[in-house]
RODO-2510 file (C-alpha; in nm, 4 decimals, decimal comma):
residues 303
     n   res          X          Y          Z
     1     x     0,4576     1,7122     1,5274
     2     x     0,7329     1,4286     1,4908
     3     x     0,9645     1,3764     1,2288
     4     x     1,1993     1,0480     1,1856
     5     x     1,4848     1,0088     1,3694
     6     x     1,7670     0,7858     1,3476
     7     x     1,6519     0,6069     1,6570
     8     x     1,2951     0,5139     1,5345
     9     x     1,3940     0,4493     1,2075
    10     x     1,6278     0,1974     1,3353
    11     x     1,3489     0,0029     1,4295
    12     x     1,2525    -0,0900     1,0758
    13     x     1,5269    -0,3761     1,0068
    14     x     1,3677    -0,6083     1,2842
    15     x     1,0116    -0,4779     1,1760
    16     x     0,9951    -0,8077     0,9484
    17     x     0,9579    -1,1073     1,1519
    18     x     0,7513    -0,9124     1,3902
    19     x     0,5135    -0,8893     1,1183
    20     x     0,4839    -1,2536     1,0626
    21     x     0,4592    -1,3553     1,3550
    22     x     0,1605    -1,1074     1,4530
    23     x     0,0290    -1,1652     1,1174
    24     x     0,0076    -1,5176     1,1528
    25     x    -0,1531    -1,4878     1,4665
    26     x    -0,4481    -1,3092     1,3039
    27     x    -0,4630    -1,4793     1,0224
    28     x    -0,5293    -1,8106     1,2177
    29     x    -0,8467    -1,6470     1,3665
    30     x    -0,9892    -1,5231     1,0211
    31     x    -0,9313    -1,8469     0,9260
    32     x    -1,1816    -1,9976     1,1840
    33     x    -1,4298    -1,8035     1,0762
    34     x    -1,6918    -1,8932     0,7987
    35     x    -1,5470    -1,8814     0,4795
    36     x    -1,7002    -1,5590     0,2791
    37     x    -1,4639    -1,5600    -0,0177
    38     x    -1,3995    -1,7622    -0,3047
    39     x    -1,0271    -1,7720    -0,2432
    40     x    -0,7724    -1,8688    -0,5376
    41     x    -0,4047    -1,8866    -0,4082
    42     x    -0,0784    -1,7758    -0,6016
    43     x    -0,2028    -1,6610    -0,9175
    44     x     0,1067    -1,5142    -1,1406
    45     x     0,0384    -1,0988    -1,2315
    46     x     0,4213    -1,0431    -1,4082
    47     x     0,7243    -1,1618    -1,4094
    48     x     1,0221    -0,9417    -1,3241
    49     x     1,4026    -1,0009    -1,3054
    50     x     1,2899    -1,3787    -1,3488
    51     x     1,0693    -1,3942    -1,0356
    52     x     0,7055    -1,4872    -1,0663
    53     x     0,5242    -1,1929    -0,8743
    54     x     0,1903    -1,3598    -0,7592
    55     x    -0,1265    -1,2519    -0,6044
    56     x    -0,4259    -1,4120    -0,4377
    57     x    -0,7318    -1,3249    -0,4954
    58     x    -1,0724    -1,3019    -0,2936
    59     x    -1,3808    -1,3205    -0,4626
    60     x    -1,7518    -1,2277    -0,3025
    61     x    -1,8955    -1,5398    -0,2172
    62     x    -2,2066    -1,4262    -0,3928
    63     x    -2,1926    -1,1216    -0,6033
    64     x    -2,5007    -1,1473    -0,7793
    65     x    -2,3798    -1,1612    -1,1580
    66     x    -2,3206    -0,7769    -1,1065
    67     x    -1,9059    -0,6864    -1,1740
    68     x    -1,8148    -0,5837    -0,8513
    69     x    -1,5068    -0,3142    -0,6947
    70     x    -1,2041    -0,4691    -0,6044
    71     x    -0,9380    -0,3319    -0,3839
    72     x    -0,5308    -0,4319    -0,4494
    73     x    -0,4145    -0,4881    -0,1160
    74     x     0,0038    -0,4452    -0,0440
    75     x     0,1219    -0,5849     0,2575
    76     x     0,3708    -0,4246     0,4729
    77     x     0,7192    -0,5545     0,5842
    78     x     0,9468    -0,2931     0,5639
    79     x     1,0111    -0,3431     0,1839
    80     x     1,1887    -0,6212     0,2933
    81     x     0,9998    -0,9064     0,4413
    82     x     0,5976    -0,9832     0,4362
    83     x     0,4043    -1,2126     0,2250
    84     x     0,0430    -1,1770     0,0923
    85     x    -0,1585    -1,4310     0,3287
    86     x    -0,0426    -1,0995     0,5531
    87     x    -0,3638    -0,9642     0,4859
    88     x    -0,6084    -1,2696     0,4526
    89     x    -0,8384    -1,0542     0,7230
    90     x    -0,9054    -0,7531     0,5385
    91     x    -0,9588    -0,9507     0,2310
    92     x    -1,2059    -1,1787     0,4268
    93     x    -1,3558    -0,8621     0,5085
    94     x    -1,3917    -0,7152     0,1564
    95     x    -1,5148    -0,9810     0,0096
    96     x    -1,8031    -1,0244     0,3039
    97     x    -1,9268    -0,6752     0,1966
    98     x    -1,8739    -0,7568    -0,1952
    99     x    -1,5765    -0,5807    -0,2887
   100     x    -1,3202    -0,8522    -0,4471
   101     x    -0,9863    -0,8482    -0,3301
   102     x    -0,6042    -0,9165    -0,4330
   103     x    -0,3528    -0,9433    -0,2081
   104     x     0,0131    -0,9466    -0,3668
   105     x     0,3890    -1,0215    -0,3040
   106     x     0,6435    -0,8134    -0,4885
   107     x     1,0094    -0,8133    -0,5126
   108     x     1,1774    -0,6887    -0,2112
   109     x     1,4664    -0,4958    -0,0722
   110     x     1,7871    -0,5471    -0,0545
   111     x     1,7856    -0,7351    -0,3735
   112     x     1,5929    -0,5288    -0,5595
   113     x     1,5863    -0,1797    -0,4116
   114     x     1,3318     0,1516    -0,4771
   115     x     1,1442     0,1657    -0,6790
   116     x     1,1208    -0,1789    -0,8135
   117     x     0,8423    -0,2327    -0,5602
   118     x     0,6176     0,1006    -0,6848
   119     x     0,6826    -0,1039    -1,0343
   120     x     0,5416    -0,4342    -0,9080
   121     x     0,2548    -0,2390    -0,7233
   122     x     0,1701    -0,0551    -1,1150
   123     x     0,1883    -0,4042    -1,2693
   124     x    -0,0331    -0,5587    -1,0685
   125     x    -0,3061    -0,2499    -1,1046
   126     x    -0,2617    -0,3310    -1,4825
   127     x    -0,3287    -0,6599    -1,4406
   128     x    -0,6306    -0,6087    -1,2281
   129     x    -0,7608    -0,3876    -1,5580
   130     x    -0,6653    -0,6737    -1,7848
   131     x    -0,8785    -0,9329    -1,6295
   132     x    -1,1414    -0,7252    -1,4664
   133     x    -1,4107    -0,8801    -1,6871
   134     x    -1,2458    -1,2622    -1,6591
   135     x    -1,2954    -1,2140    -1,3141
   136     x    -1,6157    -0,9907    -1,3021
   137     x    -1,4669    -0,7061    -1,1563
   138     x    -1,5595    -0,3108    -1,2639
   139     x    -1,2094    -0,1392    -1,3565
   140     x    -1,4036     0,1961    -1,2662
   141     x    -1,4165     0,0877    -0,9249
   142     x    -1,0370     0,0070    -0,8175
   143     x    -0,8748     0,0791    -0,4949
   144     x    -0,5842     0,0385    -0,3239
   145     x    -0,5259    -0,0526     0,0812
   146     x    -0,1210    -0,0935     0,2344
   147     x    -0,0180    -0,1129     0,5756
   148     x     0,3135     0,0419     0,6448
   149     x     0,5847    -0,0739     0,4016
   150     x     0,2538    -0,1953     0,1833
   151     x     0,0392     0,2403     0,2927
   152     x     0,3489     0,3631     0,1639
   153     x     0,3311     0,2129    -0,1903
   154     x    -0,0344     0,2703    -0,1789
   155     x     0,0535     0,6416    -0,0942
   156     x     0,2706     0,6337    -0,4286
   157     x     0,0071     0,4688    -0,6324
   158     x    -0,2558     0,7695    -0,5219
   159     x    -0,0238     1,0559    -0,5018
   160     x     0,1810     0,9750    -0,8831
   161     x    -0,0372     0,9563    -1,1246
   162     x    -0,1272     1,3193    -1,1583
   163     x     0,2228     1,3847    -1,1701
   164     x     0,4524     1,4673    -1,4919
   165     x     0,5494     1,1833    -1,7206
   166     x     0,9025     1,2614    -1,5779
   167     x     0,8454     1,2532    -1,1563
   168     x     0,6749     0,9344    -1,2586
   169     x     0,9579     0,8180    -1,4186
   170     x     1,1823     0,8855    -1,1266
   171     x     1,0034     0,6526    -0,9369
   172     x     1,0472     0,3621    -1,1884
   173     x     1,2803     0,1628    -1,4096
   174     x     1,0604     0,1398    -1,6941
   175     x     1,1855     0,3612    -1,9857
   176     x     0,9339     0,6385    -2,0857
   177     x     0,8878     0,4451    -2,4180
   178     x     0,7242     0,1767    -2,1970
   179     x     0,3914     0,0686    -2,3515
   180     x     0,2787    -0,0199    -1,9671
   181     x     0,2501     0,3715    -1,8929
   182     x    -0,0586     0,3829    -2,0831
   183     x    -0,2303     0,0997    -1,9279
   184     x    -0,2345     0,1929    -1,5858
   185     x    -0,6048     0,2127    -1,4758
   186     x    -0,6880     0,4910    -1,2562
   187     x    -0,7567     0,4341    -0,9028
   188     x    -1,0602     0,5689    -0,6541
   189     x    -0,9648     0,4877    -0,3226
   190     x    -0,6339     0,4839    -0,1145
   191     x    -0,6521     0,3635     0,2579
   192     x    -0,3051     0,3760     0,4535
   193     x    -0,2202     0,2653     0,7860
   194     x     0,1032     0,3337     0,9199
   195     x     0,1948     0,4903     0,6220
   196     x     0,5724     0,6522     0,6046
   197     x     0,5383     0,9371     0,3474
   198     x     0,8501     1,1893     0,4317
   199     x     1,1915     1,0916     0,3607
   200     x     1,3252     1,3995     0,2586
   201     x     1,3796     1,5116     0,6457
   202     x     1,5621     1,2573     0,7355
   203     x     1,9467     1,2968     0,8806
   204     x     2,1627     1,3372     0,5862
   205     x     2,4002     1,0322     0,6566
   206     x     2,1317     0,7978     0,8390
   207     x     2,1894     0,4664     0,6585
   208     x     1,8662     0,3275     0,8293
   209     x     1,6637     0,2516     0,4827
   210     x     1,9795     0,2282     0,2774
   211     x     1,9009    -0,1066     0,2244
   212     x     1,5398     0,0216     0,0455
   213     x     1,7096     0,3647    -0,0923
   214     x     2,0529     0,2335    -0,2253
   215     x     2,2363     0,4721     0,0133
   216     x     2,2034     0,7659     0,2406
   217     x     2,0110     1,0603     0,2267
   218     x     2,3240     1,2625     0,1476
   219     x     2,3967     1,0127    -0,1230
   220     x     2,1064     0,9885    -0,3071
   221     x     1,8856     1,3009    -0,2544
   222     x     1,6699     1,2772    -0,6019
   223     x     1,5731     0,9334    -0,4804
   224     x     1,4719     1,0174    -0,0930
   225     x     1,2758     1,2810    -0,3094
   226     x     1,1058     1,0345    -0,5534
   227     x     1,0034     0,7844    -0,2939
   228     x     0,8480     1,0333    -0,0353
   229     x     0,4325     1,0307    -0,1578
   230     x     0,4276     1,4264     0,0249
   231     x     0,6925     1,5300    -0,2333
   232     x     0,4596     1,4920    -0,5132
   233     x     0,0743     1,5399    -0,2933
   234     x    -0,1467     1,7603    -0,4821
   235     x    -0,4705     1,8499    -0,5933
   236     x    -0,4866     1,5642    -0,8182
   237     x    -0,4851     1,2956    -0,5742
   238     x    -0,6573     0,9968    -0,5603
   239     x    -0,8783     1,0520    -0,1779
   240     x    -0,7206     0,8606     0,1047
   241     x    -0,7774     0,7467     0,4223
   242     x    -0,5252     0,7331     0,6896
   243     x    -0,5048     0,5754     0,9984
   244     x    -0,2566     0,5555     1,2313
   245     x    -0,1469     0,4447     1,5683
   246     x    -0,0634     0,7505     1,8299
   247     x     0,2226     0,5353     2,0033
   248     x     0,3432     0,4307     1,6750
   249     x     0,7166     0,4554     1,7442
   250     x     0,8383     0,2810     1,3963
   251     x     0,6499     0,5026     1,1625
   252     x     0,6336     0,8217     1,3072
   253     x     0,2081     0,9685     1,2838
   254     x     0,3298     1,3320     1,1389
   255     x     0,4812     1,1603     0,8186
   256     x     0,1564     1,0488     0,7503
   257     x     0,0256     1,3951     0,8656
   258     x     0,2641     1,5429     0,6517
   259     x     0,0823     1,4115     0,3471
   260     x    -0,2662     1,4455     0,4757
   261     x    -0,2518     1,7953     0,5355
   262     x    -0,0727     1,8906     0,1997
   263     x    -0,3650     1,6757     0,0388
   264     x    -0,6378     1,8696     0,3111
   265     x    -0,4563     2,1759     0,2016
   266     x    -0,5380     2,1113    -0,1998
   267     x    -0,8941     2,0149    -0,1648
   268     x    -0,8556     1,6046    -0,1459
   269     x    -1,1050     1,4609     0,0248
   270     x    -0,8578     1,2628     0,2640
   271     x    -0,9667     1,1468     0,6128
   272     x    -0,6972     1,0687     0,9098
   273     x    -0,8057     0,8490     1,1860
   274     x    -0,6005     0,8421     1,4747
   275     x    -0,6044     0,4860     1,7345
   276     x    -0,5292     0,6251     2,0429
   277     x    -0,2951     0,4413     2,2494
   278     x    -0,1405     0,1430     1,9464
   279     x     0,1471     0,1534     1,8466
   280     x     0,2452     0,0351     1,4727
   281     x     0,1400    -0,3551     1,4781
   282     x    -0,1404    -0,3416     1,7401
   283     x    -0,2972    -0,0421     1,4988
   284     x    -0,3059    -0,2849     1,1876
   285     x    -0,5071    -0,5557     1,3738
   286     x    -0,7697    -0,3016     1,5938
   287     x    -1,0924    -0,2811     1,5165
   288     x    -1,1487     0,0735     1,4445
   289     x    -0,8459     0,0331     1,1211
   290     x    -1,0842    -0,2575     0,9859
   291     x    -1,4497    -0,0635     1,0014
   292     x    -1,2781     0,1987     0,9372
   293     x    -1,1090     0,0400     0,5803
   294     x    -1,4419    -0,1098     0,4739
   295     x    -1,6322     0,1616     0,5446
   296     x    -1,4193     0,4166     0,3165
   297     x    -1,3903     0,1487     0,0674
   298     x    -1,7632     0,0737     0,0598
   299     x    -1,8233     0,4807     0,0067
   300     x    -1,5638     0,5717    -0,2506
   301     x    -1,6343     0,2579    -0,4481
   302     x    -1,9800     0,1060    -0,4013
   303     x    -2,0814    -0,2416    -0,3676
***
């Protein structure tokens, strides 16, 4: 199994515009086909540091009058670039099958560093739980889907919230007298792609994600700690799926391994899907991630 290494970790500064360009690409496509969602655009969920954080948000063409699950989708980036219309396909998708959808932006890194994203990400969950029946959604059937930047805040979401009121706390600026902890909703479903869980192997002075972590390793062990999802896996968490490309040189497959098997290990009913052959952009647009995500999401929250 692989670890990171300052060379493929390296490649996650110019990870960005690759991103938008490839997402743009595929959201073109999804855009030709028939419409299957009731689509409302840059709805505001909070407001942090005086930035609107805003979400869009896919509703089943025809749900029936039944509430319906809904999924919070985070797109990836590399905590530092990415916007929600990222993930217009899998939305498309969700919403075809009847599970709503809500893609989101959140603040990102360098200006506001770790873990004010895994904030945003716990905002907009409480949101989701606030206007579940405005919007006709079942807050007993929430899930969560990222793709690399946006599987590793997913990964946080599903591994954190069995955790002690403290690790929690490490992995947030809210103070612990925070009404907001208590309105969380609990969460079903995780599904991951590209996922970077493990931190806490990295070189001690590799400044690759110093721009996400506020330093190095060697700097700033407790928060390599708080931000890796395997540091705080356990029997407790939410079932996830993973996929993952095998010639994924950004994100490394064993960090998402690493998680999987602790998770396997406890008794979680994870899954880990390998695409044979992608590497880490070609795996979020291939076929087998998409059935794959519906198919898990369709099982561990109905339609």
């Amino acid at each position: 199994m692989r670890i990171f290494t300052p060379t493929t970790l390296a490649c996650w500064g110019g990870t960005g515009l690759l991103w938008l360009i490839l997402a743009a690409d595929w959201a073109t496509v999804s855009a030709a086909e028939p419409a299957s969602a009731v689509v409302q655009h840059d709805i505001t969920y909070a407001q942090a540091d005086g930035e609107s954080l805003r979400c869009d948000i896919y509703q089943p063409a025809d749900d029936g009058g039944d509430s319906v699950p809904v999924v919070l989708i985070i797109h990836g980036g590399a905590w530092r670039a990415g916007d929600k219309w990222m993930s217009v396909a899998y939305a498309e998708d969700l919403a075809k099958r009847g599970i709503a959808a809500v893609a989101i932006n959140y603040r990102l890194a360098p200006e506001h560093p770790f873990p004010a994203q895994v904030d945003d990400v716990r905002e907009a969950l409480i949101w989701i739980a606030e206007h579940a029946r405005q919007y006709g959604w079942d807050r007993q059937r929430i899930g969560v889907f990222g793709y690399s930047a946006g599987a590793h805040l997913a990964c946080m979401m599903g591994t954190l919230a069995d955790e002690s009121a403290a690790t929690q706390r490490a992995a947030s600026d809210w103070p612990a007298s925070d009404p907001r902890w208590k309105n969380i909703p609990s969460i079903q479903a995780v599904a991951a792609g590209g996922a970077p869980c493990e931190f806490r192997t990295l070189p001690k002075h590799n400044s690759a994600l110093a721009y996400f972590l506020g330093g190095t390793r060697a700097e700033h062990p407790a928060t390599y700690h708080a931000a890796s999802p395997t540091a705080h896996g356990s029997a407790g968490d939410v079932p996830t799926l993973f996929f993952h490309g095998s010639g994924d040189l950004i994100v490394p497959l064993a960090s998402a391994r690493s998680l999987f098997e602790k998770q396997c290990s406890a008794g979680v009913c994870s899954e880990f899907l390998t695409i044979d052959g992608q590497g880490h952009l070609m795996t979020y647009i291939h076929e087998r991630s998409r059935r794959a995500v519906m198919g898990f999401m369709e099982h561990h929250l109905g339609r």
